[in-house]
TORSEMI-176533 format. One record per residue (C-alpha): residue in three letters; residue number from 1; y, z negated, x negated. Coordinates in steps of 0.25 Angstrom, whole numbers. Layout:
["ALA"; NUM; [Y; Z; X]],
...
***
This chain:
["UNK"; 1; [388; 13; 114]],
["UNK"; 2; [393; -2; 113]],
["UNK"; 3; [401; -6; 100]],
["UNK"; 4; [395; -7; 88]],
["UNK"; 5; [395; -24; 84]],
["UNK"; 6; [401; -29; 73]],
["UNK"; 7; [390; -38; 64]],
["UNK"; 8; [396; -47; 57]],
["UNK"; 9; [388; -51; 44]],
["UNK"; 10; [387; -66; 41]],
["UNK"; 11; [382; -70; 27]],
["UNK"; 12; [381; -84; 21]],
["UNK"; 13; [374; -91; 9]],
["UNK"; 14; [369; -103; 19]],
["UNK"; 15; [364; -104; 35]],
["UNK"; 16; [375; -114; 39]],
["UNK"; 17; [384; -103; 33]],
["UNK"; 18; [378; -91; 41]],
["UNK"; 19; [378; -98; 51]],
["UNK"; 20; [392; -103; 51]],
["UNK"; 21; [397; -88; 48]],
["UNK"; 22; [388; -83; 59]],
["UNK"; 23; [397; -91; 70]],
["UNK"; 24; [410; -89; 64]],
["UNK"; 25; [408; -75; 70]],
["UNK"; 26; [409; -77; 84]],
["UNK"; 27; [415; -62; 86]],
["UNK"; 28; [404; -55; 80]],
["UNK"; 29; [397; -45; 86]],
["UNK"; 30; [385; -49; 78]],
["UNK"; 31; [383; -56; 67]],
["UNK"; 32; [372; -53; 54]],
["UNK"; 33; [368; -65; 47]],
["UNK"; 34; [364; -61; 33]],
["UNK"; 35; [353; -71; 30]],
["UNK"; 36; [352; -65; 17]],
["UNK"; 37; [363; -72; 12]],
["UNK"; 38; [358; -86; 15]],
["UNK"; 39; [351; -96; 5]],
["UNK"; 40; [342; -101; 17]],
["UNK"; 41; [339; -92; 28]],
["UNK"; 42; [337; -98; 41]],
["UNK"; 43; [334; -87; 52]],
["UNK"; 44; [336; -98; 64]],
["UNK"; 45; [348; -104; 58]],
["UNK"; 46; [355; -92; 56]],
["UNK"; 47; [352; -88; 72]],
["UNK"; 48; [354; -102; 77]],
["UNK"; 49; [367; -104; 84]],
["UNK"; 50; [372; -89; 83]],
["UNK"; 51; [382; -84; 93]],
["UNK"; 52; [383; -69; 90]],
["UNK"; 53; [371; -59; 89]],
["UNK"; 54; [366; -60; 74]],
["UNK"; 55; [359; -50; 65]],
["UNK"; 56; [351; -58; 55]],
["UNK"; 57; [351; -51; 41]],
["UNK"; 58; [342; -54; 27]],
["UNK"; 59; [345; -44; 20]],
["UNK"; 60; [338; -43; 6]],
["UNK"; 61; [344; -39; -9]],
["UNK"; 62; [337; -25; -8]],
["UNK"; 63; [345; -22; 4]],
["UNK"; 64; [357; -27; 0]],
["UNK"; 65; [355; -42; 6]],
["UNK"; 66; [355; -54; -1]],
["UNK"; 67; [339; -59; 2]],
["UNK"; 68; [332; -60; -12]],
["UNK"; 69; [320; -70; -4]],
["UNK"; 70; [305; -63; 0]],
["UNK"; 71; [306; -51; 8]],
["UNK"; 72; [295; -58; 17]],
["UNK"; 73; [306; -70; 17]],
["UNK"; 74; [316; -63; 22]],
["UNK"; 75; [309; -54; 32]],
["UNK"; 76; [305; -67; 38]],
["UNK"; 77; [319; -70; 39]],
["UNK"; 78; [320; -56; 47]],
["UNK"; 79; [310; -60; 55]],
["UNK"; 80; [313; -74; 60]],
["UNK"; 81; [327; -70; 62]],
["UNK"; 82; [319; -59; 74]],
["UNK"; 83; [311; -69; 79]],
["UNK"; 84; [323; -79; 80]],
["UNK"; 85; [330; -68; 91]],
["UNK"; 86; [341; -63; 79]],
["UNK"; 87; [349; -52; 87]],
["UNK"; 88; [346; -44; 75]],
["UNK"; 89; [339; -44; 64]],
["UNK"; 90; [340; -34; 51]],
["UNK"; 91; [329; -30; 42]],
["UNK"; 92; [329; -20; 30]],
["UNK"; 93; [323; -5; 34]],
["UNK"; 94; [315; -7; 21]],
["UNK"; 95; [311; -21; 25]],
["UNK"; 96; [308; -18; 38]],
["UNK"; 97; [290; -19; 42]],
["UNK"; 98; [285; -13; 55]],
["UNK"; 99; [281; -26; 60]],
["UNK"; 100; [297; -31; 59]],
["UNK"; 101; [301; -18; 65]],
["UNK"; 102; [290; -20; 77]],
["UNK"; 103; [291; -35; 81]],
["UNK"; 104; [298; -41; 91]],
["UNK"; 105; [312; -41; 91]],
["UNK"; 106; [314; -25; 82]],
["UNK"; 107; [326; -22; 92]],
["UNK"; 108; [333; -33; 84]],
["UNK"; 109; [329; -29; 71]],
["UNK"; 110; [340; -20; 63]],
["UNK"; 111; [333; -11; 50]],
["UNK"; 112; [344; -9; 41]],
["UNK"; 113; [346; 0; 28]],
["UNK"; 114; [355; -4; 19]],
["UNK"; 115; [360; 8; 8]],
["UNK"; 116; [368; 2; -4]],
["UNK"; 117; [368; 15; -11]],
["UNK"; 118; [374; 27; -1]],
["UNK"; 119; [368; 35; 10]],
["UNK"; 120; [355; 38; 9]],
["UNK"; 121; [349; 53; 12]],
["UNK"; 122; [340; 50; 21]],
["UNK"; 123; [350; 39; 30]],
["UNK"; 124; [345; 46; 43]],
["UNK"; 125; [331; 45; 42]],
["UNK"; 126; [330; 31; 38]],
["UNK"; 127; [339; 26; 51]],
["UNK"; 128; [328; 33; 59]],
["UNK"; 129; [317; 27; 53]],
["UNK"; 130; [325; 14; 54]],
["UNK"; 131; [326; 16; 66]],
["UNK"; 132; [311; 19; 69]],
["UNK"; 133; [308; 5; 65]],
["UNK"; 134; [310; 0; 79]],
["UNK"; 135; [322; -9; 75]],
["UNK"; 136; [333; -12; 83]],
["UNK"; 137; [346; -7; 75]],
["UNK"; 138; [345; 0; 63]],
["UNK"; 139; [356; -3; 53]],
["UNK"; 140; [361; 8; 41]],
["UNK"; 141; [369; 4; 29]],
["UNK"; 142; [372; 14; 18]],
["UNK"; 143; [383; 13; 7]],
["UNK"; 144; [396; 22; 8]],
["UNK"; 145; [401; 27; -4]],
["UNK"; 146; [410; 37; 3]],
["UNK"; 147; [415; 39; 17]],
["UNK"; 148; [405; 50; 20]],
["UNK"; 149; [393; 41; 17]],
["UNK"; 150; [395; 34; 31]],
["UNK"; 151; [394; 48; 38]],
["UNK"; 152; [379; 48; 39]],
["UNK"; 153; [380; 37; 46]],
["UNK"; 154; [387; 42; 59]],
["UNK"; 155; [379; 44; 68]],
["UNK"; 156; [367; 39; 64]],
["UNK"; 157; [367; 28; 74]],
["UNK"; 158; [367; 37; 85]],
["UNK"; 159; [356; 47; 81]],
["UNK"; 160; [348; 35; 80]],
["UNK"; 161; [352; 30; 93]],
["UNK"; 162; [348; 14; 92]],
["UNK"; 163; [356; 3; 85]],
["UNK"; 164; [361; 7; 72]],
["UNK"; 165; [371; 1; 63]],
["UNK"; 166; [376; 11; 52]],
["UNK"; 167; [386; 6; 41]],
["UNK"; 168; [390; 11; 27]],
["UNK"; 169; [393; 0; 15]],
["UNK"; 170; [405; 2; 7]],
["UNK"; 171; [420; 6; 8]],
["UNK"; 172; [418; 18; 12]],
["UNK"; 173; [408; 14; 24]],
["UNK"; 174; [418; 6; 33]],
["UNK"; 175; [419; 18; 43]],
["UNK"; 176; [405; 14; 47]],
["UNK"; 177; [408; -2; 49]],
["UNK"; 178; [421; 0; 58]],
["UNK"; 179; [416; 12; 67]],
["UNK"; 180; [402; 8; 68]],
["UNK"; 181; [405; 13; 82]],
["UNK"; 182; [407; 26; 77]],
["UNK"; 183; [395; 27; 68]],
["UNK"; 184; [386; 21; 80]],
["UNK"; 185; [382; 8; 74]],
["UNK"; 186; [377; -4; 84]],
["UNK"; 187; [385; -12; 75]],
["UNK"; 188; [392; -13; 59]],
["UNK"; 189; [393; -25; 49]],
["UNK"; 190; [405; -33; 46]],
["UNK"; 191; [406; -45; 36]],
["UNK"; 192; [409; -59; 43]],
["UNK"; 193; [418; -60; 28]],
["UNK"; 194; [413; -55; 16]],
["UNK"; 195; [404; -42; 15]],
["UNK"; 196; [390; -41; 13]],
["UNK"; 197; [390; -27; 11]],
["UNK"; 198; [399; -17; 5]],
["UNK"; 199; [410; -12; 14]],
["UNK"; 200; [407; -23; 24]],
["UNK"; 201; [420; -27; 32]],
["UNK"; 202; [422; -42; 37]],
["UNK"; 203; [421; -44; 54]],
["UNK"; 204; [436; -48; 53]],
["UNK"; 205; [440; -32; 48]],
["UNK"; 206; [431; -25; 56]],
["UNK"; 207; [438; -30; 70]],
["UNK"; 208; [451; -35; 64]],
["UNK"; 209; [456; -24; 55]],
["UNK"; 210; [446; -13; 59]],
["UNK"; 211; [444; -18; 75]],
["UNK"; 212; [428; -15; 74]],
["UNK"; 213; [426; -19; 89]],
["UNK"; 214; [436; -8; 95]],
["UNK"; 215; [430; 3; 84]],
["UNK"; 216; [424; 13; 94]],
["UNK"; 217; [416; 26; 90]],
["UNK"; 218; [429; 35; 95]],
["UNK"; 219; [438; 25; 88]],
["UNK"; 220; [449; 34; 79]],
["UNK"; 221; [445; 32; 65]],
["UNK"; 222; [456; 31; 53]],
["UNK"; 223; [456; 27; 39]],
["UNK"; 224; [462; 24; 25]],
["UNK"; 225; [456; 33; 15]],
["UNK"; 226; [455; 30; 1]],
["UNK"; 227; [445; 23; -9]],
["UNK"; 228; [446; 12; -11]],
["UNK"; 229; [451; 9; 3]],
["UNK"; 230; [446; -5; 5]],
["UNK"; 231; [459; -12; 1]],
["UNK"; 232; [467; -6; 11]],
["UNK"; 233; [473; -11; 23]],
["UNK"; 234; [476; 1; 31]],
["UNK"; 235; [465; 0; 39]],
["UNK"; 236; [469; -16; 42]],
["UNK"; 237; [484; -7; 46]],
["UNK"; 238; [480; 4; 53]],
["UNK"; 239; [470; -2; 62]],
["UNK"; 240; [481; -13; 66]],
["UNK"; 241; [490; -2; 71]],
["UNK"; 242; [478; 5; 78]],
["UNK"; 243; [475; -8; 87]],
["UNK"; 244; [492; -10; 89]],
["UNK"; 245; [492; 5; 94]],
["UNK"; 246; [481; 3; 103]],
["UNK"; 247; [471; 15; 95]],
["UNK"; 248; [457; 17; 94]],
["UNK"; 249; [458; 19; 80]],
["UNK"; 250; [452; 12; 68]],
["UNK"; 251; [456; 13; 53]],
["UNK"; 252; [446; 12; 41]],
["UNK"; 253; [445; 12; 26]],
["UNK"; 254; [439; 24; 22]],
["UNK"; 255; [434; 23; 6]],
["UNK"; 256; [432; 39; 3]],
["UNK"; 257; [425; 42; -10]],
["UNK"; 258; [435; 55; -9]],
["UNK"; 259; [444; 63; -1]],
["UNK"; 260; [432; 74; 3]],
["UNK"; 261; [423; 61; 9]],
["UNK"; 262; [434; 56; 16]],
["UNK"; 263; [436; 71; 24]],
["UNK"; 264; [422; 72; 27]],
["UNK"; 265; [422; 57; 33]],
["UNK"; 266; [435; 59; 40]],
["UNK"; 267; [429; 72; 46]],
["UNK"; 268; [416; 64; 51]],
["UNK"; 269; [422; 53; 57]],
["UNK"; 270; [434; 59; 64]],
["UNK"; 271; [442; 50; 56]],
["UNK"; 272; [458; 52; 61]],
["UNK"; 273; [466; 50; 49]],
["UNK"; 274; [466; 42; 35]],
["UNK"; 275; [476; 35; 28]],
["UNK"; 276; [475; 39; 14]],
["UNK"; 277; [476; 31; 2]],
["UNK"; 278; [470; 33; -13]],
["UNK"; 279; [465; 41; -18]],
["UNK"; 280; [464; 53; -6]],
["UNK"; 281; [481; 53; -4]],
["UNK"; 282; [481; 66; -13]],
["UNK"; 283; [466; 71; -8]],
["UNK"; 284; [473; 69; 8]],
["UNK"; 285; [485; 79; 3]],
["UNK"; 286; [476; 90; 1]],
["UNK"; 287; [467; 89; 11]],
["UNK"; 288; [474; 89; 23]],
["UNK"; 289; [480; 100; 31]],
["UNK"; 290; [494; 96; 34]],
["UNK"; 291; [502; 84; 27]],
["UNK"; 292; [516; 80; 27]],
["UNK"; 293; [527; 82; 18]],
["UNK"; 294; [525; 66; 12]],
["UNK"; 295; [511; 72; 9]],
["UNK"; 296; [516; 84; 1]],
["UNK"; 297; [528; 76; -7]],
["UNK"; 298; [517; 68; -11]],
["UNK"; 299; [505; 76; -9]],
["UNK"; 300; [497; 64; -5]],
["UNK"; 301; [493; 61; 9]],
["UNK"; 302; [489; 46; 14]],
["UNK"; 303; [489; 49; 29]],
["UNK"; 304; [478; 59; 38]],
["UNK"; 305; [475; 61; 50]],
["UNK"; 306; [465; 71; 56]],
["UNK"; 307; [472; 83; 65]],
["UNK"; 308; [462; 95; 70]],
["UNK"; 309; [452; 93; 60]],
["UNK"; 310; [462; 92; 50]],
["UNK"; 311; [469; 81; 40]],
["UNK"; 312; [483; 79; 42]],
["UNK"; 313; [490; 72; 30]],
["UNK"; 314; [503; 64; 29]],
["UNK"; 315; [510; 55; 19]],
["UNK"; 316; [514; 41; 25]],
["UNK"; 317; [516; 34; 10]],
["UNK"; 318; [529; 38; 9]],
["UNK"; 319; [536; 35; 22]],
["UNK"; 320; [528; 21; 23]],
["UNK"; 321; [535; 18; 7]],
["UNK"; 322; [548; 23; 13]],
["UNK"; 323; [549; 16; 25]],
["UNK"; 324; [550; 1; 18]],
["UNK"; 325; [561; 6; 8]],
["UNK"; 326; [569; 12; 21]],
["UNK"; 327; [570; -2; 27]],
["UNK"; 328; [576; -4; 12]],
["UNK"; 329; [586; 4; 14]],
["UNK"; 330; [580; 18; 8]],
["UNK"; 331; [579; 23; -5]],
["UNK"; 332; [589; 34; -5]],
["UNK"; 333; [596; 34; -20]],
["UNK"; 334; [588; 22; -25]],
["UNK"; 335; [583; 24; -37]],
["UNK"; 336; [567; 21; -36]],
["UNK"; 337; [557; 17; -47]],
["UNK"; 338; [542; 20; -41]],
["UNK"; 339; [530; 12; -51]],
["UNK"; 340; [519; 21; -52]],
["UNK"; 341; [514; 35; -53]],
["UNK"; 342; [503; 35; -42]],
["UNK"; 343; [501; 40; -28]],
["UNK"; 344; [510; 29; -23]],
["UNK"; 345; [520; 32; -32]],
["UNK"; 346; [520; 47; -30]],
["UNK"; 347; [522; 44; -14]],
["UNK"; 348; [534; 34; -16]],
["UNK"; 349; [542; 42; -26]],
["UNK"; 350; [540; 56; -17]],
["UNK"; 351; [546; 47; -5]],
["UNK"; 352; [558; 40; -12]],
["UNK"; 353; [562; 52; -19]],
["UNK"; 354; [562; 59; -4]],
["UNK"; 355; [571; 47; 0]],
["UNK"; 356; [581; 48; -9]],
["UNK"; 357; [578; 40; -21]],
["UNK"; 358; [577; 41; -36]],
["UNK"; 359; [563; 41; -41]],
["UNK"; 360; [557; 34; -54]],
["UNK"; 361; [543; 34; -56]],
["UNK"; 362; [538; 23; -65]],
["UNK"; 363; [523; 23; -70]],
["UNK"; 364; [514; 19; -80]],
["UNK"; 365; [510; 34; -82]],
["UNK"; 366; [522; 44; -85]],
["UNK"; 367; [513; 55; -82]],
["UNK"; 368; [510; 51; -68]],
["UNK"; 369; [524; 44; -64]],
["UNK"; 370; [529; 63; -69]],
["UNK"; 371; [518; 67; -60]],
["UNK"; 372; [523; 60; -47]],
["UNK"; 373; [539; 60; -52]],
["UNK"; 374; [538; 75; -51]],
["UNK"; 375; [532; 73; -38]],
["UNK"; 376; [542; 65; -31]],
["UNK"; 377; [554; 70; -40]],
["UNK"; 378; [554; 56; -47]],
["UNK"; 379; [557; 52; -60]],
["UNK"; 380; [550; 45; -70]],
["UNK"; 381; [554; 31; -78]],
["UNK"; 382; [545; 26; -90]],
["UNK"; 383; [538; 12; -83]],
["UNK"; 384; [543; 3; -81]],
["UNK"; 385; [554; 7; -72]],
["UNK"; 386; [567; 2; -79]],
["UNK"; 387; [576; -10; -75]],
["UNK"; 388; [588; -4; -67]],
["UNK"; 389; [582; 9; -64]],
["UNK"; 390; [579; 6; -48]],
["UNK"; 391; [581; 1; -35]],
["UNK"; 392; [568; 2; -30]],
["UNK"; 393; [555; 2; -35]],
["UNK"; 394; [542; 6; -30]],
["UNK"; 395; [529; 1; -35]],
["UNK"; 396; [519; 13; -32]],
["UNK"; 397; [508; 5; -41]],
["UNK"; 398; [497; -2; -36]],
["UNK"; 399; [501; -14; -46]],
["UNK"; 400; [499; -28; -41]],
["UNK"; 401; [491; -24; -29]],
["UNK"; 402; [480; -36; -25]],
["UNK"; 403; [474; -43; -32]],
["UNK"; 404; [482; -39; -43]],
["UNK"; 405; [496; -46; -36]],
["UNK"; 406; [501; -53; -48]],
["UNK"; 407; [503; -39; -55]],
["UNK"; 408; [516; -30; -53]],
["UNK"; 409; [520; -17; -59]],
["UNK"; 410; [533; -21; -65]],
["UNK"; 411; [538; -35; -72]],
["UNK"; 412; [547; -42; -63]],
["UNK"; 413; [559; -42; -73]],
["UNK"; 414; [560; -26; -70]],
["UNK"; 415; [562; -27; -55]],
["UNK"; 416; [579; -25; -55]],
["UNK"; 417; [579; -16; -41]],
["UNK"; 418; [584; -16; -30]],
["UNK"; 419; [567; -16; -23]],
["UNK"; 420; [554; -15; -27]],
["UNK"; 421; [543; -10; -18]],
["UNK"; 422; [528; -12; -19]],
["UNK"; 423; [519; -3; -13]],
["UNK"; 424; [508; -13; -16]],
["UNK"; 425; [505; -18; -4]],
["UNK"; 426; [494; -30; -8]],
["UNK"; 427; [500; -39; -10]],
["UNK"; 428; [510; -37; -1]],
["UNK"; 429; [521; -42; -10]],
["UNK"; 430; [517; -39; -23]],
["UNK"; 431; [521; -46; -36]],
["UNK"; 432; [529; -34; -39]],
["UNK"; 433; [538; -37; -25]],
["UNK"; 434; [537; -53; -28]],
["UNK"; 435; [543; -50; -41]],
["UNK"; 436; [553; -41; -35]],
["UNK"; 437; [557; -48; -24]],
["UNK"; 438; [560; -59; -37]],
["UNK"; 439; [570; -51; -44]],
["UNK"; 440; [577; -48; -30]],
["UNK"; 441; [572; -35; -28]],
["UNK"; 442; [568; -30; -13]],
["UNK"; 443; [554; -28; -10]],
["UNK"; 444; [545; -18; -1]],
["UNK"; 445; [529; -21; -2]],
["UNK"; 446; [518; -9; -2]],
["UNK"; 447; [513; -15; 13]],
["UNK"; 448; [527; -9; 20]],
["UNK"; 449; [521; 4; 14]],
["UNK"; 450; [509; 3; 18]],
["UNK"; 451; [511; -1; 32]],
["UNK"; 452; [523; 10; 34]],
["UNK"; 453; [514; 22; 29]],
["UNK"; 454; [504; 14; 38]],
["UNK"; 455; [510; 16; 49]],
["UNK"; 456; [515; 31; 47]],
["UNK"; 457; [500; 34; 46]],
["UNK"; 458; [495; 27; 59]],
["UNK"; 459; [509; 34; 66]],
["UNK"; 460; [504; 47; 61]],
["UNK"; 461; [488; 43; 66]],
["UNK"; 462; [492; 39; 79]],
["UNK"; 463; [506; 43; 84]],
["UNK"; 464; [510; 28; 84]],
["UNK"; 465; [516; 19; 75]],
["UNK"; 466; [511; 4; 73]],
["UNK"; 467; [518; -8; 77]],
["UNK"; 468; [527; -10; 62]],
["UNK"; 469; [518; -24; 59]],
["UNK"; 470; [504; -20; 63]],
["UNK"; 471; [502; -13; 51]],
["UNK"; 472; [510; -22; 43]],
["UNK"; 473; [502; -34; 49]],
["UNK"; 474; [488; -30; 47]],
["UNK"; 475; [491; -25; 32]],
["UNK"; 476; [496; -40; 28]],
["UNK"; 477; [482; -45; 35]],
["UNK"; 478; [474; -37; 28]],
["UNK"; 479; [481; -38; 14]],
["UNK"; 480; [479; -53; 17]],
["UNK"; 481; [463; -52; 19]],
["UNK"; 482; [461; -44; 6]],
["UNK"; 483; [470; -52; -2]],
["UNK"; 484; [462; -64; 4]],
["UNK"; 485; [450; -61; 1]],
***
């Protein structure tokens, strides 16, 4: 089976526009142009010119589109565009008459359905009746509100044995769009910038952070599992060490609507192992079959992998917060003040008490900062932590993460250490850091973190440890595209 394509959505409010967008894509596979969007529709100008295959689009309001104009208006529109030699042309199930589906030119035609709502019951049998229409491809669309919503959807294209694209909307459908190869499609959407349907990534992630064209169906499958899992930039980290190791492998956001969902996906898919994040650390502890002794200190897990049919489970939080404050010099007999009460906090405290140093937990909630103090063989401090009570201090608290980068946990005239650390990681320096840095203190940032428990995971995946920068590099990349937009 040859690779899927990659069709790359091009939509704009006037022709000179469409048409401008539509060449700066000289690398797409093929390109949709969403006439829908357009004031003035122009079937000829819109193929006029065109140097990749293109799939002309109208789609209307009741289908999620844009088109508010006649139906008879904009199947017309459909229609020209046939006649006008279109490599492909989409129309509506619903909007679709057998005099369309039988003229000239029906092995161009896509019938599509688009499901806003979920997956509907009765999926199968509409794609065959799609199919019985005669046209070309039959494209499917359904809205994932969990992992296991894009289950119905394997193999589908290969019962019908024809062109078929599959995809499910959403977070938690991006499985579908990166290994359309293994769901059998003839080709997946990606946005040429800004997405035009839920969950819709832009043609520069697919093939830069993803690698979309090198995606095969025997391709090994990881993941980031969490919810909300979009913000992350592991995926943009552990698919840049998987191309400097020379791996068939990919690594995908996997947005789980709970931890049950997740194992039933992961078991569908043959998925190999997840990095876990919130709010499955705890749900990963007791589930798997064997774990580390990381793990039981702090009875969380954020690192699987699958061995025998089973889930194997390690810690990787607390060498990867360690391995920053080594190159410092270690922490054995400094006294340590950690800010907050959370999962974070309860992973930081358990590792420096293990190296030597003297805890404080400093949070907002007493009850809370008891719970994880008796955990880690921590004390606790009333909040703030006071002036000449640490050497170093450990913000475990998401405070003055993006967008909210003018915000830090602690007033700058209480920063009298020796070094503060960050685990914030976007921005990179924080305010809390900037402000630290200020008053002479030194400074660790959350990204040294987040790249050394990284790079523990994709040692412990595949036997190899990445080049030091790869994963460093790719983060500051990707942190750079989100806080762009």
């Amino acid at each position: 089976m040859a690779h899927p394509r990659l069709c790359v959505t091009v939509a704009a409010r006037t022709m000179a526009d469409l048409r401008a967008r539509r060449d700066a894509l000289p690398g797409a596979d093929l390109v949709e142009l969403r006439l829908d969007t357009v004031d003035r529709p122009d079937v000829d100008g819109a193929l006029a010119g065109r140097r990749s295959p293109v799939m002309v689009t109208c789609r209307p309001t009741w289908e999620g589109g844009f088109f508010q104009g006649p139906e008879d208006e904009r199947l017309a529109i459909l229609e020209r565009a046939l006649e006008s030699g279109a490599e492909f042309v989409d129309v509506e199930w619903k909007a679709l008459t057998p005099a369309f589906a039988g003229g000239a030119g029906r092995e161009r035609l896509v019938v599509s359905m688009h499901d806003f709502d979920g997956v509907p019951a009765d999926l199968q049998s509409r794609v065959q009746e799609m199919g019985a229409t005669g046209a070309g491809t039959v494209k499917v669309a359904v809205m994932a509100h969990r992992l296991s919503d894009c289950l119905p959807l394997l193999g589908m294209a290969k019962r019908r044995g024809a062109p078929t694209s599959v995809l499910a909307m959403g977070e938690s459908g991006v499985a579908t769009r990166v290994l359309a190869a293994r769901f059998g499609s003839c080709w997946t959407y990606a946005a040429e910038d800004a997405a035009v349907a839920p969950g819709q990534l832009t043609a520069r992630r697919m093939e830069h952070e993803f690698g979309f064209s090198r995606v095969g169906a025997e391709t090994a499958f990881y993941g980031v599992l969490g919810k909300p899992v979009s913000h992350s930039v592991s995926p943009a980290m552990h698919n840049a060490a998987f191309r400097a190791l020379d791996l068939d492998a990919v690594y995908l956001p996997l947005a789980a609507e709970s931890y049950e969902d997740f194992l039933g996906f992961a078991e569908a898919m043959g998925l190999k192992g997840a990095s876990v994040t919130a709010p499955f650390k705890v749900d990963a502890f007791n589930h798997a079959r064997t774990i580390d002794s990381e793990s039981r200190r702090t009875e969380a897990i954020n690192t699987l992998r699958r061995c025998d049919g089973q889930w194997e489970g390690i810690n990787t939080d607390l060498a990867g917060f360690m391995a920053p404050l080594e190159r410092h010099g270690g922490v054995a007999g400094a006294r340590v003040s950690v800010v907050g009460a959370g999962g974070a906090a309860r992973a930081v405290a358990v590792a420096l008490g293990a190296a030597g140093a003297t805890v404080t937990l400093c949070a907002r909630r007493a009850d809370r900062a008891e719970a994880v103090a008796r955990l880690a063989g921590a004390r606790v401090a009333p909040w703030p932590p006071a002036p000449g009570s640490w050497d170093i201090l450990v913000n475990a608290t998401p405070v003055g993460t993006y967008p909210h980068v003018d915000q830090s946990p602690l007033p700058a005239s209480s920063l009298d250490g020796g070094l503060v650390y960050d685990l914030v990681y976007n921005p990179p320096r924080t305010r809390l850091l900037a402000d630290a840095a200020a008053h002479g203190c030194r400074t660790i940032g959350g990204l040294d973190m987040l790249v050394a428990q990284a790079q523990a995971q994709c040692a412990w995946w595949t036997g190899v440890r990445p080049p030091d920068r790869t994963m460093r590099d790719a983060a500051v990349a990707r942190l750079h595209e989100i806080n762009s937009v």
